[in-house]
C-alpha positions in Angstrom: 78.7 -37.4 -22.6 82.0 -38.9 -22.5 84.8 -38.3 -20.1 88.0 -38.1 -21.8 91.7 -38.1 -20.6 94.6 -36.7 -22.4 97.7 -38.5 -21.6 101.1 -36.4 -22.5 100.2 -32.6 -22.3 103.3 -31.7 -24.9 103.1 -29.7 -27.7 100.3 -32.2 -29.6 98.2 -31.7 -26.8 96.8 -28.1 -27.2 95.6 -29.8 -30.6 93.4 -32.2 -28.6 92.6 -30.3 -26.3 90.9 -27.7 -28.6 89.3 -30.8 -30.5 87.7 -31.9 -27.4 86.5 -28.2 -26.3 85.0 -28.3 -30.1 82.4 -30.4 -29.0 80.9 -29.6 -25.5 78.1 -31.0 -25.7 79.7 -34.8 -26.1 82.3 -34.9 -24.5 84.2 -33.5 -21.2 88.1 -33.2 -20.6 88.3 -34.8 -16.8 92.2 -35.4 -16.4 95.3 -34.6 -17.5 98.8 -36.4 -17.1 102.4 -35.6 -17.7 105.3 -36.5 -16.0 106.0 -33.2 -15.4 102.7 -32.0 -13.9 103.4 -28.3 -14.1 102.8 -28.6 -18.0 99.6 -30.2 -17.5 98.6 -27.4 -15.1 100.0 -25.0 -17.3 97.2 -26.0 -20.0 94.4 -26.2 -17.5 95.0 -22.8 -17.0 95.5 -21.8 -20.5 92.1 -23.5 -21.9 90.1 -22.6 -19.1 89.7 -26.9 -17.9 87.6 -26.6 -15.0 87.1 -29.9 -12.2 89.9 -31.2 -14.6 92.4 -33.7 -12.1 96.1 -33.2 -12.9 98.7 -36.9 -12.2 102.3 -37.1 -13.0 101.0 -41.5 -13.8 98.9 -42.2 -16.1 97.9 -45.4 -13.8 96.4 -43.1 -11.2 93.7 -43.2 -14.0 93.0 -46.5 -14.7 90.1 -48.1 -12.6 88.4 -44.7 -13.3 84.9 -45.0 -14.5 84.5 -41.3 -15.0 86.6 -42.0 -18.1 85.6 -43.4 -21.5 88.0 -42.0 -24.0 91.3 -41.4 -23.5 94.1 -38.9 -26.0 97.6 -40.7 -26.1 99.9 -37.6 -26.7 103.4 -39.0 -25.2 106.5 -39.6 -27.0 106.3 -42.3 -29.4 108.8 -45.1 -27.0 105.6 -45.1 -24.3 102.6 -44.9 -26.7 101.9 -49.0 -26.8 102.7 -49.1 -23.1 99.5 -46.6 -22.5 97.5 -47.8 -24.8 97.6 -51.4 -24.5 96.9 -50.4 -20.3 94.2 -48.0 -20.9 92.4 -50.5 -23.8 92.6 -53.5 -21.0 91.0 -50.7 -18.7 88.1 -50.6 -20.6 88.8 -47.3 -22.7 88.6 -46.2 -26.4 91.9 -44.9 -27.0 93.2 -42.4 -29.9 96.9 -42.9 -30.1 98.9 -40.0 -31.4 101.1 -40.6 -34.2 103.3 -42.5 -34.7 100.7 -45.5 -33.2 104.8 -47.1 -31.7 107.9 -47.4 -33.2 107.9 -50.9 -34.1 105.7 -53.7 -35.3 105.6 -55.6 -32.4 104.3 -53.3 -30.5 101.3 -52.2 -32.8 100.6 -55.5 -32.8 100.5 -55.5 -29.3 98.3 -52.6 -29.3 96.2 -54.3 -31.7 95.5 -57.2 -29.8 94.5 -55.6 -26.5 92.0 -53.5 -28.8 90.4 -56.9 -30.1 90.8 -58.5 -26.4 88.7 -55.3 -25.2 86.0 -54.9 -27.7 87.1 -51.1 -27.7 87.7 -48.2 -30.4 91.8 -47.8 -31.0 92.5 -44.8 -33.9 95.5 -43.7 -34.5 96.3 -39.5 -35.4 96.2 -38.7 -38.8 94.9 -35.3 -39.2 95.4 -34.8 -42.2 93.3 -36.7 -44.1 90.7 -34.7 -42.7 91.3 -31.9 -44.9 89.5 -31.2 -48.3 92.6 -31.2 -50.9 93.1 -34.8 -49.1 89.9 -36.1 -48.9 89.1 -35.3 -52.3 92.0 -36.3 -53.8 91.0 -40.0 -52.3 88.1 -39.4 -54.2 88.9 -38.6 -57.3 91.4 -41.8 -57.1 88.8 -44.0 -55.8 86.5 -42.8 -59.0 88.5 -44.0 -61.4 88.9 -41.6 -63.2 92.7 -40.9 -63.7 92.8 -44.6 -64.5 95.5 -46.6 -62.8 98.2 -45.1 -60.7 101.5 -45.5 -62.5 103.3 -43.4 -60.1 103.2 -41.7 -56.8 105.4 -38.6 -55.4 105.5 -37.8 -51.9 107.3 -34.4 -50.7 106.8 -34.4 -47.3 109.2 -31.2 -46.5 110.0 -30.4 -42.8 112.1 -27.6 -41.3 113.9 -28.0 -37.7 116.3 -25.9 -35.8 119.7 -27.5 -34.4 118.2 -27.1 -31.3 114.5 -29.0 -31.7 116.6 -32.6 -30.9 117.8 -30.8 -27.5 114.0 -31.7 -26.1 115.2 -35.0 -23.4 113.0 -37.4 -25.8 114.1 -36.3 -29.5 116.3 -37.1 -31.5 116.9 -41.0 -30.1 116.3 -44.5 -31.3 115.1 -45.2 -27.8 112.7 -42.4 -27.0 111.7 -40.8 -30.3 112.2 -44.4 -32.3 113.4 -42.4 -35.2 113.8 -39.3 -37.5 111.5 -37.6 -40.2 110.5 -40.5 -41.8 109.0 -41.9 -38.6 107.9 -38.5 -36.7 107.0 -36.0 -39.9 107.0 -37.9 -43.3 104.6 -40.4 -41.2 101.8 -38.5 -42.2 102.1 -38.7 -46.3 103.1 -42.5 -45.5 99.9 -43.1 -44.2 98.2 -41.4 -47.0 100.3 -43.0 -49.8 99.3 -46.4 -47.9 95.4 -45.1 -47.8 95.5 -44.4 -51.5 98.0 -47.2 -53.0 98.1 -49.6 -50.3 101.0 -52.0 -49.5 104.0 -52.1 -51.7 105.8 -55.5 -52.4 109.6 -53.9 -52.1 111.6 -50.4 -51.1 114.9 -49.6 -51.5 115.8 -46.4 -49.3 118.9 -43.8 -48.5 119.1 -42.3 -45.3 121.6 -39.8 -44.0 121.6 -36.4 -41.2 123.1 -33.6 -43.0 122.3 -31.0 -40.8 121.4 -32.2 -37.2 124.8 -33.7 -35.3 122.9 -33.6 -31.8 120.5 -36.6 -33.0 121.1 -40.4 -33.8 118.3 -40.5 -36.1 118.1 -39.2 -39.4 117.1 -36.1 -40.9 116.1 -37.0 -44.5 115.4 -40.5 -46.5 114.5 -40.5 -49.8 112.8 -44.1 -50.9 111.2 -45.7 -53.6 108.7 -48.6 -53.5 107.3 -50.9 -56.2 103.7 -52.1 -56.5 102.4 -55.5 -57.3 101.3 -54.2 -60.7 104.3 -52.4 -61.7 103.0 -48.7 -60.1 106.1 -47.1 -58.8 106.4 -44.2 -55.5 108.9 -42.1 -54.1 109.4 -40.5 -50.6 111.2 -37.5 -49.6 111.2 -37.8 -45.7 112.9 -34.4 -44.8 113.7 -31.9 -41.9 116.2 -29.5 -43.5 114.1 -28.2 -46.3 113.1 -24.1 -46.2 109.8 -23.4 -46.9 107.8 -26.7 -45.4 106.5 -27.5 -49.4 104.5 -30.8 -48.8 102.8 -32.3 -51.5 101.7 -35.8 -52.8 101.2 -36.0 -56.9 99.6 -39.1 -58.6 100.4 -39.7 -61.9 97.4 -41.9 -63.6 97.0 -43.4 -66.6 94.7 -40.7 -68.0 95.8 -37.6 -66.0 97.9 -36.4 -63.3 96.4 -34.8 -59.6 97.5 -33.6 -56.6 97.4 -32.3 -53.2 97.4 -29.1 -53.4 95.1 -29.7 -56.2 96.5 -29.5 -59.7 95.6 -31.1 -63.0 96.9 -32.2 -66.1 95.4 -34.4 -68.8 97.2 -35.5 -72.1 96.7 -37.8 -74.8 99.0 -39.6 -77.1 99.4 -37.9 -81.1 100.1 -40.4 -84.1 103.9 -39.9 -83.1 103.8 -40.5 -79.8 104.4 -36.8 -78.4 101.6 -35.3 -75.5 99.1 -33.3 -76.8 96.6 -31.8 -74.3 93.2 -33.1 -73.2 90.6 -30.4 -72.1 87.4 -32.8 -71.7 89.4 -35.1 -69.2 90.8 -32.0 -67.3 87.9 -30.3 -67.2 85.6 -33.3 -66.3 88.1 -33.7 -63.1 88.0 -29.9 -62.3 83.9 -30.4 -62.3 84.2 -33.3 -60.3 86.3 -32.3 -57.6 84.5 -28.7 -57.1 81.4 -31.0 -56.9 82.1 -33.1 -53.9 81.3 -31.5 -50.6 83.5 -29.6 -48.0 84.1 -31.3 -44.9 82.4 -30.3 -41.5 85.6 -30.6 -39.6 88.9 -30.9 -40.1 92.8 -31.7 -38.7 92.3 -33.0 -35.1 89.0 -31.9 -34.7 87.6 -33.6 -38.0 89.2 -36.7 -36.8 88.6 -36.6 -33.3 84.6 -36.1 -34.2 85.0 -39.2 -36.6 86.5 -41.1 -33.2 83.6 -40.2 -30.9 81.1 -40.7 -34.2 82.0 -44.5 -34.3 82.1 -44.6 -29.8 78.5 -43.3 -29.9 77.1 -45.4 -33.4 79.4 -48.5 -32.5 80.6 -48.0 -35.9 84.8 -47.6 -36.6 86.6 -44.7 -37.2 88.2 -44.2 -40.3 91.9 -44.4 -39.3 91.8 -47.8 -37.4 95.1 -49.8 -35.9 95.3 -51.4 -39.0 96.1 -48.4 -41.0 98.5 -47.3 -38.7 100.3 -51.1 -38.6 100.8 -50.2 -42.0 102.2 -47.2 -42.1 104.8 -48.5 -39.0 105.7 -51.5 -41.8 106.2 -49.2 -44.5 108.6 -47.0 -42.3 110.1 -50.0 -40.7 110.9 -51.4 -44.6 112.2 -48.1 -45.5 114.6 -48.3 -42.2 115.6 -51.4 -43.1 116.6 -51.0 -46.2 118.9 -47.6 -45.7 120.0 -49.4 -42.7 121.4 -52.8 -44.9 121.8 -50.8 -47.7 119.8 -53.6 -50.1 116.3 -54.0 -51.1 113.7 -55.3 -48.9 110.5 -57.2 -49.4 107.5 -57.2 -47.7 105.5 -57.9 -45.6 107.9 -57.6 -42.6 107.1 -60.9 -40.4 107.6 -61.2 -36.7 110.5 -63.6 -37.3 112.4 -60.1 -39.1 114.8 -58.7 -36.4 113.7 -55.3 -37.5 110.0 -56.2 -36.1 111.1 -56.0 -32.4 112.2 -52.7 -30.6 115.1 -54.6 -29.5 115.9 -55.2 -33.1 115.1 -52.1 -34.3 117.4 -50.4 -31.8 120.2 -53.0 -32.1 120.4 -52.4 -36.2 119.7 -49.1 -36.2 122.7 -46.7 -37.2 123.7 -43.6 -34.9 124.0 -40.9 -37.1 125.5 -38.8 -34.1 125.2 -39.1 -30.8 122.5 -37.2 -28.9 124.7 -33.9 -27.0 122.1 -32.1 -25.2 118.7 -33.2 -23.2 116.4 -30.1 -22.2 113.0 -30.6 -20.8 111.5 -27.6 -22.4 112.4 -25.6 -25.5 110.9 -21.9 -25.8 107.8 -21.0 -24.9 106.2 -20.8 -28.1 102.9 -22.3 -28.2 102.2 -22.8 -31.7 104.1 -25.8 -33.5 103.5 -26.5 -37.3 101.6 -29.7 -37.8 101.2 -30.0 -41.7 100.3 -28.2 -44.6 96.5 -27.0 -45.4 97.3 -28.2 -49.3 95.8 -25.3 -50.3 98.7 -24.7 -52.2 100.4 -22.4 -49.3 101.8 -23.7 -45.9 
């Protein structure tokens, strides 16, 4: 049975939470923290946390030996600080996303994981959902041949008033805008399916939020070793929440939601369709099996899975390092307004949070600081890919 800690009871945490409650009979919630200890009560009460201990410091935890796993769920400018503490302490540790802002500190996150001999994952929920999963798959097989090009909507909608919360909406606190907070999840899946780029070009702007430094769309493109080509659209201001990430093979075309097309080439040149390629894939992808789990609960099972085999979870620090250099390179580059190459070394200024912070342009500056908005507790945390929200 392992004791778990959630760290941050915002409006990730219920997520967790419910993950955790998912599995009773492996695993029990024994403290929460947040620096405002009402909201941690506030969920006690709300998912019925019995002999749970509520602390406004997540050091009041450390030393505990009740604890073996413990839920990272701050905003992103403390999530290395916690970690790296709680890792040294002994603890797996699943870091919400982003794993931290910049480089430096992942790698500092990933050092004190090595140091410890303990399980660090990083949230990415959403590859534990079929359309995702099986997508991998059907790239994996080989069977749309190479990828020539990638397309990554990752559509957002926010309110005016969602950078008013004391932490958004700041270089400092949040560490950036969509592309680091929202589009952060298709990054990590374009980087799981594609891997690492070897240059990005990138625009950034804030059209519609002027109480934020940060950004509130980016649109880059990145080019592959062999010539493949993707494209971002990291976005906040888009109606509708559409998200959707479209390979384009050499054989065929899929997508998440799922959608194929197959074509071949006629004696001229011009597409004529392929119905035995697009109706092997269709076979194929029915064919491969549903998932047990999935979102926070898949991946907070595939966590525990590796704790109690000694085995490693399938979104490890490394994946999330990568992600953080693929959004640091596309930072960079709207930033400079230039190309940039990677991989982003330590001697880069833009691998440090003081560099980051020090090159990073203010859109605006930050007008408000609340330290709650509504009382909603639902948030929106990605699409199904169903091919609805």
């Amino acid at each position: 049975m392992l004791g778990v800690a959630i760290i941050g009871t915002g409006n990730i945490s219920p997520a967790h939470i419910g993950a955790y409650l998912a599995f009773p009979e492996r695993c029990k919630i024994v403290a929460l923290c947040d620096i405002y200890p009402e909201k941690a009560q506030e969920k006690a009460e709300r998912f019925g946390l019995t002999g749970v201990e509520i602390v406004d410091d997540h050091h009041k935890l450390l030393g505990r030996k009740d604890i073996d796993l413990v839920s990272v769920c701050t905003p992103p400018y403390c999530h290395a600080e916690i970690t790296v503490n709680f890792l040294n302490d002994g603890k797996h540790v699943i870091t919400e996303k982003p794993m931290a802002p910049t480089l430096e500190e992942c790698d500092q996150i990933i050092a004190a994981a090595k140091k410890s001999g303990k399980i660090h994952a990083v949230i990415a929920q959403n590859r534990f959902r079929d359309p995702i999963m099986h997508l991998k798959n059907v790239i994996d097989s080989g069977k749309i041949g190479r990828i020539l090009h990638a397309q990554i909507n990752s559509y957002w909608w926010r309110g005016h008033c969602y950078y008013d919360l004391w932490w958004r909406g700041t270089w400092e606190k949040e560490g950036g805008g969509c592309t680091l907070n929202h589009a952060v999840h298709h990054i990590d899946m374009l980087g799981w399916m594609m891997g690492r780029p070897e240059r990005v070009q990138a625009i950034l702007s804030n059209a519609a939020h002027d109480n934020a430094e940060v950004e509130d769309i980016s649109i880059a493109a990145m080019q592959y070793a062999d010539g493949a080509v993707a494209q971002i659209t990291s976005s906040v201001i888009h109606h509708g929440e559409e998200q959707e990430i479209i390979f384009q093979g050499e054989h065929a075309r899929v997508s998440a939601p799922w959608r194929v097309a197959a074509q071949l080439s006629k004696d001229d040149g011009f597409p004529m369709d392929n119905p035995t390629l697009r109706e092997e894939l269709q076979t194929y992808y029915a064919s491969l099996p549903q998932l047990k789990y999935v979102g926070h609960d898949g991946e907070i099972d595939d966590v525990m899975t590796a704790i109690e085999t000694g085995g490693q979870p399938l979104i490890t620090s490394q994946s999330g390092r990568l992600t953080i250099e693929l959004i640091t390179a596309i930072y960079k580059a709207g930033f400079e307004h230039r190309e940039v190459l990677l991989p982003i070394l330590p001697d880069d200024p833009y691998y440090t949070s003081k560099g980051m912070r020090e090159n990073a342009v203010h859109f605006y500056e930050k007008t408000n600081s609340v330290v709650q908005l509504g009382t909603q507790k639902e948030i929106t945390t990605g699409s199904d890919y169903q091919g609805g929200k």
